[in-house]
C-alpha positions as CSV (number, residue, x, y, z in Angstrom):
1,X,-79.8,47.6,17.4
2,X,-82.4,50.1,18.1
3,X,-82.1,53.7,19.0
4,X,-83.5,52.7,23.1
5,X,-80.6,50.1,23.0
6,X,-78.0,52.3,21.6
7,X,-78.8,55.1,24.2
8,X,-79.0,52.7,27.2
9,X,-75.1,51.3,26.1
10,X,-74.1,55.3,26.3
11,X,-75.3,55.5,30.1
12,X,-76.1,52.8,32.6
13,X,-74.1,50.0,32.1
14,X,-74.0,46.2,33.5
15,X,-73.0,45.9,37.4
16,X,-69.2,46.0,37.0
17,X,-67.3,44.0,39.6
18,X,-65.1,47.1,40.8
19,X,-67.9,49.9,40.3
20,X,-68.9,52.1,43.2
21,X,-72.5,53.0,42.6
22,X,-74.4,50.0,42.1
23,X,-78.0,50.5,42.1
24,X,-81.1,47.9,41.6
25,X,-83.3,50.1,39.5
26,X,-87.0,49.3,37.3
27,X,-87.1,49.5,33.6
28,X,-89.1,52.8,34.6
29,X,-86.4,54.1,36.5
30,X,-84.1,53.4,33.8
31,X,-86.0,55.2,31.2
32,X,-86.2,58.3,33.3
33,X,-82.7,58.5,34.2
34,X,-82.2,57.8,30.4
35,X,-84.9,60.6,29.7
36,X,-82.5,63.5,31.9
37,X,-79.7,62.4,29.7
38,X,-80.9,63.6,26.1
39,X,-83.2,66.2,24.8
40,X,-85.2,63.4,23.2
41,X,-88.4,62.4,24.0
42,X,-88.4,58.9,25.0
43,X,-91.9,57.1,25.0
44,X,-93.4,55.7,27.8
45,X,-95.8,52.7,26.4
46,X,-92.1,51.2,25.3
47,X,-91.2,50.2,28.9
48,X,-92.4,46.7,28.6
49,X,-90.4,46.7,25.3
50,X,-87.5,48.1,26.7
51,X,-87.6,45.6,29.5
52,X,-87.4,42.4,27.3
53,X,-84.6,44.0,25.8
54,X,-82.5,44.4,29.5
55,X,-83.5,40.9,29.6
56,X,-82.5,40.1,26.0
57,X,-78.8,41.5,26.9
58,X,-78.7,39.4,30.0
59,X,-78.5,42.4,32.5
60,X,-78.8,40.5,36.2
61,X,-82.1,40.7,37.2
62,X,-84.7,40.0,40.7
63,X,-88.1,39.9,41.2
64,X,-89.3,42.5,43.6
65,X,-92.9,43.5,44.7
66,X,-92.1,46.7,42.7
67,X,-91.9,44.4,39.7
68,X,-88.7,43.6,38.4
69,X,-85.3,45.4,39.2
70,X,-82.2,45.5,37.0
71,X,-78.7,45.6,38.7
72,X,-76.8,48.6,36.8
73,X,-74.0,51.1,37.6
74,X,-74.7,55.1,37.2
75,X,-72.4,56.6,35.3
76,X,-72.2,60.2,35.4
């Protein structure tokens, strides 16, 4: 598992049936929420990368003109 993948698992996580914040968010968006949630540096050139890998753990995705959105909940 690599270091992106473990710090996603500590944040956002898969649309939960009961959860109140559901949001449909780019792999963008999901590296700069991730990117207010640790003092690391995340790269940028990995969000094609780190887009397979939503895709790899089966998050539910749609096709959007803003490219493609990933269903997550926030968790604060």
């Amino acid at each position: 598992m690599s270091p992106l993948e473990q710090l996603f698992h500590c944040y956002p996580s898969p649309l939960d049936e009961e959860a109140e914040e559901r949001k449909w968010m780019t792999s963008m968006q999901i590296l700069n929420y991730l990117q207010t949630k640790t003092r690391d540096r995340l790269a940028i050139n990995k969000v094609a990368q780190f887009g397979r890998m939503l895709q790899k753990l089966s998050i539910p995705s749609r096709k959007s003109y803003r490219g493609t959105l990933y269903h997550l909940v926030r968790i604060e």
